[in-house]
N, C-alpha and C positions, 0 to 999 in steps of 0.2 A: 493438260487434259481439259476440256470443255466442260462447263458447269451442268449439272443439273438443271432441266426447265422442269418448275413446276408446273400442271396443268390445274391441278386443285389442292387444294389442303383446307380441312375441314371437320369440325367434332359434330356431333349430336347427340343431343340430348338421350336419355337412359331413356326409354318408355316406362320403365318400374317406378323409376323419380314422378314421372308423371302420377303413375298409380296411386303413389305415395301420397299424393294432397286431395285424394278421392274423399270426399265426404256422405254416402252413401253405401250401404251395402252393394258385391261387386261380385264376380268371378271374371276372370282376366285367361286369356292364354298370350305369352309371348315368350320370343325368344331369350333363355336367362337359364341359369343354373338353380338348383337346386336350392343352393346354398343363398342366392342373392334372391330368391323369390320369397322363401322364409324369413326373414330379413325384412323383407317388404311388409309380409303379413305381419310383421309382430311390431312392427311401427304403429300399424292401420288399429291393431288392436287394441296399441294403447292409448291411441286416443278414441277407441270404443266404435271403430268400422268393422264390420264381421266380412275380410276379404279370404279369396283363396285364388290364387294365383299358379296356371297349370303350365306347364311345356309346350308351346306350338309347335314344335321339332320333335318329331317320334313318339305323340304324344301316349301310343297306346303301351308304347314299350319303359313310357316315363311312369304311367299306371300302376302296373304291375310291378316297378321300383317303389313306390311310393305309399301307395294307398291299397292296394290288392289285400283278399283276406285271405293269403295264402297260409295255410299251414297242417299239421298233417292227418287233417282230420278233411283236407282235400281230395276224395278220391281222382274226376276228370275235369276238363277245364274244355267247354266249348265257347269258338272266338267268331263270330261270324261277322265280316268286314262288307263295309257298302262298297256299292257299285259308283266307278268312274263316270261322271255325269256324261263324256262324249263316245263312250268306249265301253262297253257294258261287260266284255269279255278280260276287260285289262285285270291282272292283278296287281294293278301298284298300291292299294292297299293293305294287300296282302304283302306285298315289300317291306313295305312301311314298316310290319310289324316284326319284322325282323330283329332280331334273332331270339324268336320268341320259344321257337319249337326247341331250340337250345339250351335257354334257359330254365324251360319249365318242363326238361326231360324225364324229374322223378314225378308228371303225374301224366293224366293221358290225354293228352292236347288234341283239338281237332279244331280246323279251319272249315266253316263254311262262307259262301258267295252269297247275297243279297241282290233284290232287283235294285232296291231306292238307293240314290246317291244322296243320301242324306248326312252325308262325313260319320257318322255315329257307326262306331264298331259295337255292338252289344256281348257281353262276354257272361256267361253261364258257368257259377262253379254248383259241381255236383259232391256233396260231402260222403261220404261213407255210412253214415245214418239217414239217407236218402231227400236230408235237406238240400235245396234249389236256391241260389241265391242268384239274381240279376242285376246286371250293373250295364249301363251306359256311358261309353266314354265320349268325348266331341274330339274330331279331328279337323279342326277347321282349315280350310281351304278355299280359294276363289280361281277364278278364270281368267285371266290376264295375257291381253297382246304381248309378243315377246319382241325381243331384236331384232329375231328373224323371220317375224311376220306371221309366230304362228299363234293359236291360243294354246296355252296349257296352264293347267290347273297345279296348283300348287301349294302349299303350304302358308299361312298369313296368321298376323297375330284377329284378337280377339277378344270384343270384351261385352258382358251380359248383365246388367242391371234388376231385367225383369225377362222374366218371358216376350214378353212384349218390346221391352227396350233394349235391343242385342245387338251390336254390327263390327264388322271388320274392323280394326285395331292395325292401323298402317306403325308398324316397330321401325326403332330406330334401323334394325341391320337389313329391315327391305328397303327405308327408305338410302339409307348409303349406298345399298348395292344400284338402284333405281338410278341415283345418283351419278355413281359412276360410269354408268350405262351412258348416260344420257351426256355425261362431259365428253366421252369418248366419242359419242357419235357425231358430236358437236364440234370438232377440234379438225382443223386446215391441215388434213396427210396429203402426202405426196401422192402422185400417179401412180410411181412406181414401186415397187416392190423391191428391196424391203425398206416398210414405212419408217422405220427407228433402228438406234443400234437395239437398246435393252427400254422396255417400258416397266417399271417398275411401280407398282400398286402396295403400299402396304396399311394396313389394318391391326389397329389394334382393339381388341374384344374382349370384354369383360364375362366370357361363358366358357369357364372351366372343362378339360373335357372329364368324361366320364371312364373308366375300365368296368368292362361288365365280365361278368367270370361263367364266360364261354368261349374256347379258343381266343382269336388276337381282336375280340368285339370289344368297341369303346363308342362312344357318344359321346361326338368331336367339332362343332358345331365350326372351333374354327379350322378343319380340315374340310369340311363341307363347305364354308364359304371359299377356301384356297380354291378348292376343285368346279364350283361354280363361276366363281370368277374369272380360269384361267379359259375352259371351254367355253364360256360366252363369250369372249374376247375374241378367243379364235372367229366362234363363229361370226360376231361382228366384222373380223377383218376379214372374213370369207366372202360376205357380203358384202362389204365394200371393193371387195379386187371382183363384182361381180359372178363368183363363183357359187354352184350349189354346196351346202352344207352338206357337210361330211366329206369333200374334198382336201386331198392330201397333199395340194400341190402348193398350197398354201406359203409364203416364206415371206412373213411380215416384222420380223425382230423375235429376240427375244422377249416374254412376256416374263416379269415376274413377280407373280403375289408374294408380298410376306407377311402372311396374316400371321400372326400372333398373341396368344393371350395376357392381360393384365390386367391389375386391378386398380382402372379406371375408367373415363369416357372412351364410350366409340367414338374409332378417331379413321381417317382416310388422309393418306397424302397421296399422289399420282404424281411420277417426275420421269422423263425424257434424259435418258443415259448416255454415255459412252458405255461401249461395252470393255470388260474387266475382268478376266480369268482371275479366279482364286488362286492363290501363292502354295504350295504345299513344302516343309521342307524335307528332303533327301530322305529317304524311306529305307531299310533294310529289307531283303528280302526273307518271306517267309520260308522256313522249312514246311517240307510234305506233312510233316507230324502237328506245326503250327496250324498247319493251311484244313486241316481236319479240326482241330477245333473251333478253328473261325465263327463267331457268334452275334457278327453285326457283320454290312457291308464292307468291303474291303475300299481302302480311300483309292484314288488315282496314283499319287505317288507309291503305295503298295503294293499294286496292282503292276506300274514297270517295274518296278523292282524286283519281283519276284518272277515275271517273265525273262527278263533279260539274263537274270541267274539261271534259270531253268534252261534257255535257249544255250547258252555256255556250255553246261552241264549234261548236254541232250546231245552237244554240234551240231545243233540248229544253225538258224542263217536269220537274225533281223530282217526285219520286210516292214518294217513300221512304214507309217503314210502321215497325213495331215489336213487337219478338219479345214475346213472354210473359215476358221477366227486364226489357225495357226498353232491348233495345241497339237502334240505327239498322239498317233494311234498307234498304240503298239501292239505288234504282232510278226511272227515267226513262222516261220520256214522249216519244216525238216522233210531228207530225202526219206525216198523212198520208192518202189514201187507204183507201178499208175495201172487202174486211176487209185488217185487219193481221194480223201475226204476233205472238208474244210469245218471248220467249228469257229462261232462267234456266239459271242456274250452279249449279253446291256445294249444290244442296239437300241432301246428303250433302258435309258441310264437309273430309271429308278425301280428295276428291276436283276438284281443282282446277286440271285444266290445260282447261276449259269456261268458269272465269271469265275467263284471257287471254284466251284467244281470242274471247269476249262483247266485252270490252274493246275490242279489237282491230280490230273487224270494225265497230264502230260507225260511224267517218268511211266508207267505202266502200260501207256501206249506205247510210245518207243521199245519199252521193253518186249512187249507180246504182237506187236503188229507192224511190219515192216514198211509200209505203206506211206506213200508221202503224207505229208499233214500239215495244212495251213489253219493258223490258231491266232484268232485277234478276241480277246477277253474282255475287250474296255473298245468295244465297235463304236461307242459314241465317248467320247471323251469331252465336248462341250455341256452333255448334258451331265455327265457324271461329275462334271466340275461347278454346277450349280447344284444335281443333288446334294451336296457333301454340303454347302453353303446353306440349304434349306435344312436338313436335319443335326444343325446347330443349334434351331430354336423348337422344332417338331421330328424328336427323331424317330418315331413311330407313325407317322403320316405317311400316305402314299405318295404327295408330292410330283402330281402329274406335271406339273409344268416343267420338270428334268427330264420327260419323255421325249423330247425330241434336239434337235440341235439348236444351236445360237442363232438360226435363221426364223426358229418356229416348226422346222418341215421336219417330217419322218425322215430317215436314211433311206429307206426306202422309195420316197419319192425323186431323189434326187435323180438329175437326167444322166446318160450317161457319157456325155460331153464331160463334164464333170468331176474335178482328180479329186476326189476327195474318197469319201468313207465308204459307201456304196461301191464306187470305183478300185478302192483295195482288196476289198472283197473280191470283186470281179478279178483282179489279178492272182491274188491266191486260188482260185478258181481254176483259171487258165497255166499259173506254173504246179499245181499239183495234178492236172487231170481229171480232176473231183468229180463223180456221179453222184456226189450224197453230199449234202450241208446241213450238219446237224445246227441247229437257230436256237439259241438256250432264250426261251423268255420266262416271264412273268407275269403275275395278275395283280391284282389287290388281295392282299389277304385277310381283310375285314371289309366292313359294307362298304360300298362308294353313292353317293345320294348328292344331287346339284339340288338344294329345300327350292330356289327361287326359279329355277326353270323346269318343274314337272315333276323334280322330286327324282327320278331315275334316270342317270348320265345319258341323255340323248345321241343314240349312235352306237353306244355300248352300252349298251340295256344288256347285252348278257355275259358281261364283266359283272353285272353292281352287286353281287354277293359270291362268295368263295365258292367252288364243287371240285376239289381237290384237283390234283396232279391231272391232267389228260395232255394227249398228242394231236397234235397237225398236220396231218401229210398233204406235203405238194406233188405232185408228178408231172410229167408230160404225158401225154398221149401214146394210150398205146403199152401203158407200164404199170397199169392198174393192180396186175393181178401179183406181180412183183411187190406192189408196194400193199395189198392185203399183209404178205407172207409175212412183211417186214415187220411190219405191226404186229400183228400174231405173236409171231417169236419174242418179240421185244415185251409182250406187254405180258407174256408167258414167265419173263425172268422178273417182271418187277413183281409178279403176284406174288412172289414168294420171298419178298421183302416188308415181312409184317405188320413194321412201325409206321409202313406206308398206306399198307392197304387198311388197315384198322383207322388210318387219318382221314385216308378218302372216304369209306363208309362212315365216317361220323358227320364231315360235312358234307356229303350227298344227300344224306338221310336229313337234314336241317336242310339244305335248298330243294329236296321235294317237296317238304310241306311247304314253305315261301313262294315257290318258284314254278313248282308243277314237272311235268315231266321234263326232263335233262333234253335239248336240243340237239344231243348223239350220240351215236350207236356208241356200244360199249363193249369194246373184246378185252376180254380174260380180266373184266372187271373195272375197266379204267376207259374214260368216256374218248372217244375218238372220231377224229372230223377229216375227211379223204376225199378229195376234190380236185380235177385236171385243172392243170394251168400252162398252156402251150409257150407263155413267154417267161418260162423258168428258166433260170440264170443256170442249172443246174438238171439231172433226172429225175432228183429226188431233193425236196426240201424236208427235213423234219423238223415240227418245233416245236418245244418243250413249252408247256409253262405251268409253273409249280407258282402257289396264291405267296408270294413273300413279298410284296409290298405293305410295307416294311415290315420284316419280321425282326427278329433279335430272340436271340439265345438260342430254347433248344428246338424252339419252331425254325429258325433260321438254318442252325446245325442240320436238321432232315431236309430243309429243301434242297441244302448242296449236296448232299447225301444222296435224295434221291437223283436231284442231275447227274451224278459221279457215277449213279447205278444205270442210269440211263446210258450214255455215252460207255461205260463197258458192255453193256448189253447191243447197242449199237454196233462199234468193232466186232462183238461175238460174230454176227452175223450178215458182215458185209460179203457173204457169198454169194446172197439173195439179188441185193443191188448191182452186187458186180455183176452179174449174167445176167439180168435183165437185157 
């Protein structure tokens, strides 16, 4: 096997070390924990510098950790967030301050908008004896050319002497990032596509994350650099194959961040791979009864295991296929009646509480519904073979760079030339007859935020905070009124699965106030998005997606839960689809 080519390797310096030899009074914002900002200050103190040292990263929501005079003599709490200097209507301030409405649910929170972009959130507590107390917090931020040519505003450290003596604080983790931006743009790639087998980046960072105690909320700084790094990459190599950003056609290697925390220097190495499937060994398969308490993702070796027994057990038929690197896709076949349906999982492999529930639902189907059935549980198996490799070190991370395959591309983009994952789908498609493809995905199930490129995941700006369980409807033309009913009915059975609907109203009611009003319509309670699309592989695409990136335990347990209740409600009602 071919060595690793390093393209960089390189520490830098702490910016806190810096602060550290300050000999003046100071207030500082950079990127740092808690823990090592205190630390800082009580250095500075003793040898008699009066510092305070704040969070450039979420700094309003570090506030309210920190320093806030919260207590129960608080009756309401008004936040009123500046305006975006190019964008007066944005609320990525109001992002920012996420998950505040959650946090501070026992008093009576209210956000309002400002004209001045003056980074300063001002925040109003009103006590119960009719005292007014005001506070200003700084959210510093500057304007900066991106990769891709564009300006956005962003997050930056910061440091203030005087009033008069104040400016931008270039930290160690914008200059790394800065850094590797600029190695990468700088480096002799190929013409062609794909530029590398595997590019691998990893980072090691000295900021802790945080668990905050609302739903699966943490303050993660380095899951935030993972996910800045891996979509600026992309979009650097989008730009380089000439392609507009946000294109899917994209297949320049795989990319992989492995950002990770310790306590030491920020460190960066970049090195040029062979690429390397993870080894798994020899798996048992789970029982129906196991597969219901499942409380983390299921690995890839689990995952065949437990199809191929169930496939046995069914008198299914293997129909496995095989990715573009050569790993196993596995998936099954059973007769039945046409048309059938087709069901896939994890086409996005760090999204995974869709293959349980696939798994799951399989004895019950066969039992109650006679009807052919194509079932691939693990649709991406390249990605699912580097998730499992990534939450080794962050198993609660969302880990976007497992979303796609060992090319970089969606399954979905792939051509249909092409015998690979997309392509077996399509075959189970054409040997079952399928009018319906139920698509189990996934979101993030806590915030998703790039600090260095704008702060909200550009392209998915309405991923970057949870609003529970909702559906997808695909159709062709002509099947509109079919695919209402569908929905209706379906979302009729999940209303009255409680642990669900009291989940969704909790995080609906938190991405109102953040977020504003929900992007769609909402029948029988649950948000839904229904759109023709005349080059469906299929009549009817459905596609779940329940916030379990990464979830674990009993958040985990309800989102396959709710899949499991989906996909029976689904079957309930393929009378709709079928007479379409």
């Amino acid at each position: 096997m071919a060595q690793p080519e390093v393209i960089v390797q390189q520490q830098f310096r702490a910016t806190v070390n810096w602060l550290a030899e300050q000999t003046k009074p100071f207030k500082a914002w950079v990127f740092a924990d808690q823990t090592t900002r205190r630390r800082i200050e009580h250095q500075l103190k003793g040898k008699g510098v009066k510092a305070r040292i704040y969070s450039a990263y979420k700094p309003l929501v570090h506030y309210f950790l920190e320093d806030a005079p919260l207590d129960d003599s608080i009756e309401r709490i008004r936040i009123t967030y500046p305006a975006h200097p190019s964008d007066k209507k944005s609320k990525r301030f109001l992002l920012e301050a996420f998950p505040l409405a959650g946090l501070l649910e026992k008093y009576q929170v209210e956000f309002r908008s400002k004209t001045a972009a003056d980074n300063f959130y001002e925040v109003m507590f009103f006590s119960r004896n009719g005292d007014v107390q005001i506070e200003q917090v700084f959210a510093p931020n500057q304007m900066q050319l991106d990769h891709a040519n564009e300006y956005l505003y962003s997050p930056c450290g910061w440091i203030q002497f005087s009033d008069k003596d104040q400016f931008p604080l270039k930290c160690e983790a914008q200059t790394l990032f800065e850094q590797l931006i600029g190695h990468l743009q700088s480096w002799s790639w190929p013409e062609q596509e794909p530029y590398f087998e595997r590019l691998k980046i990893q980072v090691d960072v000295p900021f802790a994350d945080l668990k905050l105690n609302w739903g699966e909320e943490h303050i993660s700084f380095v899951e935030a650099l993972h996910e800045d790094i891996y979509f600026s990459l992309i979009e650097l190599f989008t730009v380089h194959s000439g392609r507009d950003i946000g294109s899917r056609e994209l297949q320049p290697g795989q990319i992989v961040p492995e950002v990770r925390y310790h306590d030491g220097p920020w460190q960066l190495k970049v090195t040029l791979e062979p690429y390397q499937a993870n080894e798994f060994a020899p798996a048992k398969a789970l029982s129906n009864d196991a597969l219901a308490q499942v409380s983390e993702p299921l690995k890839p070796n689990e995952i065949t295991a437990t199809l191929t027994q169930l496939t046995q057990d069914l008198a299914g038929q293997p129909f496995d296929g095989l990715s573009r690197k050569g790993l196993n896709v596995p998936a099954s076949l059973f007769d039945g009646s046409h048309p059938g349906v087709v069901i896939t999982g994890a086409q996005h492999a760090n999204e995974t509480t869709g293959t349980c529930a696939a798994l799951r639902a399989l004895p019950m189907l066969r039992k109650e519904y006679p009807v052919a059935l194509g079932c691939a549980p693990m649709h991406n198996p390249e990605g699912a073979n580097l998730f499992h490799q990534l939450r080794r070190d962050n198993p609660l991370h969302m880990s976007h760079a497992a979303r796609y395959t060992a090319l970089g591309n969606d399954i979905q983009s792939q051509s249909d030339e092409q015998n690979f994952e997309k392509a077996l789908r399509n075959k189970m498609v054409e040997a079952t007859g399928a009018k319906l493809h139920l698509n189990l995905h996934g979101y993030p199930s806590h915030e998703w935020t790039r600090p260095f490129t704008g702060y909200s995941p550009r392209g998915f700006e309405l991923w970057a905070i949870p609003k529970g369980f909702f559906l997808i409807m695909r159709h062709r033309n002509g099947k509109a009124d079919a695919a209402r009913a569908f929905l209706e009915a379906i979302t009729q059975d999940l209303s009255q699965f409680e642990a669900l609907v009291s989940y969704n109203q909790r995080q609906l009611k938190c991405y109102r106030a953040h977020a504003g009003t929900l992007p769609f319509e909402l029948i029988n309670g649950f948000a839904c998005d229904i759109s023709v699309r005349d080059n469906l592989h299929v009549d009817f695409e459905l596609v779940t997606e329940y916030p379990d990136e990464t979830s674990v335990g009993a958040d985990f347990r309800l989102g396959h839960q709710t899949q499991f209740e989906f996909i029976r409600s689904a079957f309930a009602h393929l009378d709709i689809v079928d007479q379409a």
